[in-house]
N, C-alpha and C positions, 0 to 999 in steps of 0.2 A: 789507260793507254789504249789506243786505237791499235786492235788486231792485225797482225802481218798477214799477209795476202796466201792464199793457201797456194797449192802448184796449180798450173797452168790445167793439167788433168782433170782437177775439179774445181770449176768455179765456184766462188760459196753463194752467190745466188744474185740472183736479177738487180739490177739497179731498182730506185723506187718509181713503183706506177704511179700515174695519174690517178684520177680519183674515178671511183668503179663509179657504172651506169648506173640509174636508181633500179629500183626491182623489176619495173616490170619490162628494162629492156632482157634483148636477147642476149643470151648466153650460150656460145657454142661449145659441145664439150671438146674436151684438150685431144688431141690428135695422139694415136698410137704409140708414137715415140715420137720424141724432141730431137730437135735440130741438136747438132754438136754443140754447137757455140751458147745455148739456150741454158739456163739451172732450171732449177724447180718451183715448178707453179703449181702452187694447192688448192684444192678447196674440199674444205670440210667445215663441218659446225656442229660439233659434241660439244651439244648447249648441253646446261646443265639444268635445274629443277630452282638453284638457287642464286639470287639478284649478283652474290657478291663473288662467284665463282671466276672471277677474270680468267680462269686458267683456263677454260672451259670456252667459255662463250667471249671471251677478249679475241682479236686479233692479233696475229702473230705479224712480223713487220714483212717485207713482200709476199703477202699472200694473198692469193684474190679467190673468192668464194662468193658461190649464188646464195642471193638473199633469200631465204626461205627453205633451204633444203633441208632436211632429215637430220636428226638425231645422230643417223648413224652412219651420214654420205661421206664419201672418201673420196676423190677422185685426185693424185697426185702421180707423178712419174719421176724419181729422182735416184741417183745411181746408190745416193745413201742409204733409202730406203731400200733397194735389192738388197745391199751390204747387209744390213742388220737383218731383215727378214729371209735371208737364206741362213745365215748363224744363227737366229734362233731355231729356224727350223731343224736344222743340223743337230741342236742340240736338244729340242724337246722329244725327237724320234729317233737318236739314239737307242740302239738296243731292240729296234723292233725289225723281228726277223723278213717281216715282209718289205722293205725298204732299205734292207741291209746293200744291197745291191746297186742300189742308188743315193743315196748317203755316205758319206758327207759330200755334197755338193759344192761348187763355188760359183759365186755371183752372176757369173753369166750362163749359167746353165737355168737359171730360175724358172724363167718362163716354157722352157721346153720341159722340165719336169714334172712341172705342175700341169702342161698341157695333155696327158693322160688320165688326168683326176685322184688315182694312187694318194701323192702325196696331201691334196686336197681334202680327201675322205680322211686320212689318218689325223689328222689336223685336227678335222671337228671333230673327230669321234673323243679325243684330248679333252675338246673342249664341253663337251658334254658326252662323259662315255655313255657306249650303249646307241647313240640315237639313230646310228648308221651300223648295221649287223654284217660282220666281217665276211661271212659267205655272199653276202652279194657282192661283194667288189669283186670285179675282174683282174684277176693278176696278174693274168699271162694274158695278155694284148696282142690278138694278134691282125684285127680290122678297127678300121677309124671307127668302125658301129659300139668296138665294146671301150675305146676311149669316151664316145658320146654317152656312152651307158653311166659309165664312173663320174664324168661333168655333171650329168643331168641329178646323179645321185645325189653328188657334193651341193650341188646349188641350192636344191630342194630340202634336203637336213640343212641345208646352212640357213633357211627361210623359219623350218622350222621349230631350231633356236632361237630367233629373233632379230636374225640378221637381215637388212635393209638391201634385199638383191634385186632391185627393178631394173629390168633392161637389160640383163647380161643374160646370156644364154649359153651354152655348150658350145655353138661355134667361136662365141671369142674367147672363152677362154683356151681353146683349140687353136686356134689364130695366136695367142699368147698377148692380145690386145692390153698392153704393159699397165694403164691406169684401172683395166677393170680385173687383172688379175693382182695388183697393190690391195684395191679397194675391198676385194675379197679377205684377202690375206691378212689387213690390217683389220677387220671386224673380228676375225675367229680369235687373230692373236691377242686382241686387246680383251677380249674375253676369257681368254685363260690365264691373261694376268694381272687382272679385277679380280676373279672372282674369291679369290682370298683376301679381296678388302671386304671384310664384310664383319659385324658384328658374332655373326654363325661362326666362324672361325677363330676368331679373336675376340673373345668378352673384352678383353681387356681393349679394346677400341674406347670401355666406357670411359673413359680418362681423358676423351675427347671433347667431352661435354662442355660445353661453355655456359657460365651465369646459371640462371635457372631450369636451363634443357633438362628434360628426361629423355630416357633412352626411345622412346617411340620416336622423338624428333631424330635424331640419331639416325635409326631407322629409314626414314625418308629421304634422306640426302645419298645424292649419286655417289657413286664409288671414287668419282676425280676429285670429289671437296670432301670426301674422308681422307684421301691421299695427300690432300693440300691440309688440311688440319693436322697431319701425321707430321707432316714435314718441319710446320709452325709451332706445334708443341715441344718437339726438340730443341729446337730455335729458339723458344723460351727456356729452356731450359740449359743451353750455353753462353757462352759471350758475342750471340750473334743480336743484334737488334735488328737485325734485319727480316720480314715477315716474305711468306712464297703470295703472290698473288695470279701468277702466271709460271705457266711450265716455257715460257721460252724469256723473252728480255729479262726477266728479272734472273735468270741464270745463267746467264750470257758469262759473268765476269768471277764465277763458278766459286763467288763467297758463300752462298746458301749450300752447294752442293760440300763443300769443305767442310763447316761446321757440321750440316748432318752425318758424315760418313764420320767426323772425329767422335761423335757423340752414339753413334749407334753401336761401330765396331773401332773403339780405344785401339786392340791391340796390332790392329792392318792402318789406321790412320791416326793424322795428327794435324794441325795447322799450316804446317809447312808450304802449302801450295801457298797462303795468303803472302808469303815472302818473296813471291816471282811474279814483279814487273808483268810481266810478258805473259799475257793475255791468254794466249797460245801454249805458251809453255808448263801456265799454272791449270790448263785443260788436261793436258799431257800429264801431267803429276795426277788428275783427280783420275782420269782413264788406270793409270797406273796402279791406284790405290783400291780401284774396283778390279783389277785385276787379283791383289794380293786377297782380296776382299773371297773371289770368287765370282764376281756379280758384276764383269764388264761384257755386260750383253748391249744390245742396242747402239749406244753410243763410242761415237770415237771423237778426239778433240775436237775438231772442225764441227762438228754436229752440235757442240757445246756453245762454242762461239758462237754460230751463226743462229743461236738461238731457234732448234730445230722441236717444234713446239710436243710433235708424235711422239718421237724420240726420245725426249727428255722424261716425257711423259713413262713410256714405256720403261727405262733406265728405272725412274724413281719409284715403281711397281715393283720390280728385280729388286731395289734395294728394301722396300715394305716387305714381299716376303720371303726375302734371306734373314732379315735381321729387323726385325718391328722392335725390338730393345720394349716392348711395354711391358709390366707386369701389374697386378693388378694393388699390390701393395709395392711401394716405387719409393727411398729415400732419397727425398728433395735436397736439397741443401741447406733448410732451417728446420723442416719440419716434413714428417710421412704423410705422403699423398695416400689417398684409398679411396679408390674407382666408389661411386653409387650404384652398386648393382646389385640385383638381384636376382639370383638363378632361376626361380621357378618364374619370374614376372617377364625375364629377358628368352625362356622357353615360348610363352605365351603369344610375347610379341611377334616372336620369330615366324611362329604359325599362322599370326594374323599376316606378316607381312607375305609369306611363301602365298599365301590362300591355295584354295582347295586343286589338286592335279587340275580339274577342267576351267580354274581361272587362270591358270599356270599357261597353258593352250593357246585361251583367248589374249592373254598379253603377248604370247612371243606373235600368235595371228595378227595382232595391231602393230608389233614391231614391224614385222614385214611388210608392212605397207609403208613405212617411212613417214614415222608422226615428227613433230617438230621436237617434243621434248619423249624419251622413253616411260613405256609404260612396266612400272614395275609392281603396282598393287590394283587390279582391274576394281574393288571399290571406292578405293580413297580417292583412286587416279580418278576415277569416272565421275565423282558428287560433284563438280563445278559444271559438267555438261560439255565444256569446252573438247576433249580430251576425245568424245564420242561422235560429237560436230565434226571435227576431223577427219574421221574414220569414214563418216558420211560424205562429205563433201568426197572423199580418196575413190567412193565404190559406186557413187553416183555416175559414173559413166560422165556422159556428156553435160547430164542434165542439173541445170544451175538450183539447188534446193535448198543451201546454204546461204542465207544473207549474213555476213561477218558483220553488218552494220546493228544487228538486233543482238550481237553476243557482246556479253562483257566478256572481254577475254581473263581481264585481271581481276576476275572477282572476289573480292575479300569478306564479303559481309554477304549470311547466309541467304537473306531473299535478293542479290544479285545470283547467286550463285544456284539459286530454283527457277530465278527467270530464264537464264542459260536453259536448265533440264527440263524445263515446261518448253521451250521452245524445241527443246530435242527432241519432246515424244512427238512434234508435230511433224518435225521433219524426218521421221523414221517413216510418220504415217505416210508421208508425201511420198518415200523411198517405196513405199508398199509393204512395211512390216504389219503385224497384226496385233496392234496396242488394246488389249483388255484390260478393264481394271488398276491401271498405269499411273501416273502422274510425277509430274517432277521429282517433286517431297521425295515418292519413293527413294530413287534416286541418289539424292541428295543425303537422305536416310541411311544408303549404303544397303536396300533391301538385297541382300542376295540371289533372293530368287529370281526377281524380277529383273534386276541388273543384265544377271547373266541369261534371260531369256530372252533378252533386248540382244544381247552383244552377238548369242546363238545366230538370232536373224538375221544380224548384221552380214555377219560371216557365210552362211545359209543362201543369200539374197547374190553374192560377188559370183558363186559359181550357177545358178541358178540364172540368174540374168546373161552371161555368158551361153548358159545353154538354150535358153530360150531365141536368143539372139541365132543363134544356129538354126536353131530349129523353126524360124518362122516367126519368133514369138511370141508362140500358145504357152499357157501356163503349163510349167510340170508340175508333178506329184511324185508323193511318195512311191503310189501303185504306179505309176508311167515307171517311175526309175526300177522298180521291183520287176516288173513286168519284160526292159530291156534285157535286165541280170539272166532273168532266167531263161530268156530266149538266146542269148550271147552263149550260155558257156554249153558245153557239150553234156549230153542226157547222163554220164557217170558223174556228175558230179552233183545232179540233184537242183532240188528248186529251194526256192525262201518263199517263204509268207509273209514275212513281217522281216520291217527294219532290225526287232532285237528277236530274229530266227533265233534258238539256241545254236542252231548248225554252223552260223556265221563265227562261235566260237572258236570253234578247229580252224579256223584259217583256209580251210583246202577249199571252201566253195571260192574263195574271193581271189586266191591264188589260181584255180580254173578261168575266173574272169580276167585276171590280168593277162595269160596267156591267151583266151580268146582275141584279146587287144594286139598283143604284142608277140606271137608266137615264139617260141623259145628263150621268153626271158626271165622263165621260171625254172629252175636246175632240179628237177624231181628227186633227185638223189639226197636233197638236203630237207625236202619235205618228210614230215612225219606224220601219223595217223592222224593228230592233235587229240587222241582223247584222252592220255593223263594230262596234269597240271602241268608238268613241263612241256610236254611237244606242246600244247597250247600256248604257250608263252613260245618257244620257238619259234612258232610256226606265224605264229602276230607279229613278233620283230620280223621275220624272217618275209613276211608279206610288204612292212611298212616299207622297207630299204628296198624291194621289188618294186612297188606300187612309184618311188620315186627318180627308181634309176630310169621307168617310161619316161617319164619327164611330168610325173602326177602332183600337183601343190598339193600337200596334207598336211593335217596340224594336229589329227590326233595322237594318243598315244598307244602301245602297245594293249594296255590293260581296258583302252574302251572296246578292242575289238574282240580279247577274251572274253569283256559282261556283256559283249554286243551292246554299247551303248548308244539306243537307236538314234539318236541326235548327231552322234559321231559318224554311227555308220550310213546317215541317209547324205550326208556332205559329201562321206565317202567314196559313195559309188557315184555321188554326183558329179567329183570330180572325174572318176574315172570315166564314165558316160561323154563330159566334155573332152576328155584328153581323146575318146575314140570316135567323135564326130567332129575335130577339129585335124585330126588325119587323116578322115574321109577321102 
């Protein structure tokens, strides 16, 4: 039956568009805030890794998105989404004293809340604790310089988990410019509730396995088509025949959402909603049932109907992990199910797939550029060449070095997928990398060393070419950047010799440099000597979250700047070098 019309207050969304432009027209972004009279117009494309992921890479029905954009691009403005993402936020910072004050919120207060940074910082920090160090946030605000401090903070940890922030800056989200503070908001959130779809958490995902998969396949698939296999296994295993292929039409008429909530949590649900006609009404009974459930975050009926593709999404995440119902010995209804797994082989995997802290780095650094599909294993992701093409054409500036006509993009069979990597090393060469000893194969191979001393340049070359470009265009050096440091910071704080100084360990030379940069935005009171093992580790966090409330892109991590890891730290001060001859 065709859904009753919601109130007048919220329209459920645009009539149907005409057919979008091809790719290469223009596309203007969506304007600050919509017309009254106007719903919600989205565009996003959290493609997935896999052909059959409709839910992912399908189109939701009036939604219009740019062809080609990011993994992880957002750009939407709809009163719904305020709705859910001030409830969640209300409810995942609960109990945190420093927010107490401003908590619990309501919907229209969003954008002014957030336009401090406070509540933006506490968010990521959720969503990867640690990566933002609580003493540098500004708590007591009392000039728009220490709201821009806490903006500049939040964007740059939010880059440096892997989040997709090109183009937004401290003044809009200051402005409360509504689509690029959604766009923020919807990346951190959807990362905190992912990241318990994962095998690391749940062995018991093994049960997901389809035909002859081993778990490395497993493995490799995004977090949205483990959550679509989660959905579907259930499904199989009630009186639903019905499969999820999409998080919005195929939920629309909340038969799939009934059977899973009956099947996960028996004693809060039942079938009952499939006995209500009224479209509307049998949304209203599922919201209700996640209510009893505990787990009515996200969605409200109208969200359901209208086939709210984020939303739904987000909702069936809250329901994976309140109640995943897996176990790894499970009795079926003819016969005991029992996962294929193996502890010590599903340790193994896990490690290959995490790879080593400094490939952990170089992915979330490739996220932040906004690649088409995410990078979640820098060897496996990198053996096609395609993945690193990417990254090049992203950092090449103006300069066209990429011919897409000489890539196979879809290459399936290994000497397509070396011609890809033979043609990468050439166009890194063209980029100005310095290819020794090199070749596709390697590559291909998954050499580690060599991979990540490709990817190192890559990374190396984005603020280096910036600084060059400042400076004239004379090449820099290690010693040029050495040489600035120590002329920059004042005579008590000493010189460096080398990228891996031991001295660089304590933190206090590099926190002198930042203040040379930025006078006062180093809190001396919270610096330590750094010469045991902990003030060093303070005094690195305690630098990284300085280094980015200037407004400094970094992507290392705490621990390269304790072992001084001269690769980490000559980017480092690279960037900082640029952040202080771009405020010139």
């Amino acid at each position: 039956p065709k859904p009753a019309a919601p109130p007048p207050s919220l329209p459920p969304g645009p009539p149907p568009k005409p057919a979008a432009p091809p790719p290469t027209a223009s596309m203007p972004n969506p304007p600050p805030s919509p017309p009254p009279a106007k719903a919600v117009v989205r565009e996003d494309s959290d493609q997935a890794h896999s052909k059959g992921l409709a839910a992912v890479t399908g189109l939701d029905e009036n939604l219009t998105r740019h062809e080609g954009e990011a993994f992880g691009a957002y750009h939407s403005y709809g009163e719904e989404k305020v709705v859910a993402f001030t409830e969640y936020i209300n409810w995942v910072l609960d109990g945190e004293p420093q927010v107490a004050g401003i908590l619990p919120m309501v919907p229209e207060d969003l954008f002014k809340v957030c336009a401090d940074g406070l509540i933006l910082c506490k968010l990521i920090n959720k969503a990867q604790p640690g990566v933002i160090f609580e003493k540098a946030i500004n708590l007591k605000i009392k000039t728009v310089h220490h709201k821009v401090e806490n903006l500049n903070l939040a964007i740059n940890s939010a880059k440096s988990i892997g989040c997709y922030v090109v183009n937004i800056g401290a003044q809009d989200l200051l402005d409360g410019r509504h689509h690029l503070v959604l766009g923020l908001l919807w990346q951190v959130i959807k990362i905190l509730l992912l990241q318990r779809v994962s095998l690391k958490h749940h062995p018991e995902l093994a049960l997901l396995l389809q035909g002859e998969e081993e778990l490395a396949a497993l493995l490799k698939l995004p977090r949205e088509e483990i959550l679509v296999r989660w959905v579907n296994y259930h499904l199989d295993r009630s009186s639903c025949d019905r499969r999820l292929s999409n998080f919005s039409s195929d939920l629309k008429d909340c038969e799939i959402f009934t059977h899973l909530m009956a099947r996960i949590c028996p004693n809060h649900c039942d079938l009952a909603p499939l006995g209500e006609s009224d479209i509307k009404k049998r949304a209203a009974m599922i919201v209700q049932n996640a209510e009893n459930m505990g787990c009515a975050k996200f969605v409200r009926a109208r969200d359901i109907v209208s086939g709210n593709k984020d939303l739904n999404l987000a909702f069936t995440a809250v329901l994976f992990n309140d109640f995943p119902a897996l176990t790894l010995e499970n009795e079926g209804e003819n016969k005991k199910e029992r996962a294929p797994i193996d502890a010590a082989l599903l340790e193994e995997l896990l490690q290959q797939q995490e790879g080593t802290r400094e490939q952990r780095v170089y992915c979330n650094w490739i996220n932040s550029l906004g690649p088409e599909y995410e990078m979640t294993n820098l060897l496996e992701d990198s053996k096609t060449g395609v993945r690193l093409l990417e990254v090049i054409e992203k950092i090449a500036d103006n300069k066209k070095i990429v011919d897409w006509k000489q890539v196979n993009k879809k290459a399936k069979v290994q000497i397509k997928s070396i011609e890809n990597c033979n043609y990468l090393v050439e166009c890194a060469k063209e980029l100005g990398c310095q290819i020794v000893n090199m070749g596709g194969k390697d590559i291909y191979d998954q050499n580690e060393k060599l991979v990540m001393a490709l990817v190192w340049q890559l990374m190396r070359h984005k603020t280096m070419a910036l600084l060059e470009k400042l400076g004239g265009g004379g090449k820099i050096s290690d010693s040029d950047l050495l040489k600035w440091a120590n002329q920059k910071v004042p005579a008590k704080a000493g010189k460096l010799h080398s990228m891996s100084d031991s001295e660089i360990g304590s933190g206090v030379f590099v926190l002198h440099l930042c203040d040379a940069i930025a006078p006062g935005v180093v809190d001396w009171d919270v610096v330590t000597t750094g010469v045991g093992d902990e003030d060093r580790e303070h005094n690195a966090k305690y630098l990284l979250s300085v280094a980015r409330k200037m407004g400094c892109e970094i992507f290392l991590l705490w621990e390269d700047v304790v072992e001084a890891n001269s690769k980490m730290i000559s980017s480092f001060i690279g960037s900082l070098m640029l952040l202080d001859r771009s405020s010139a």
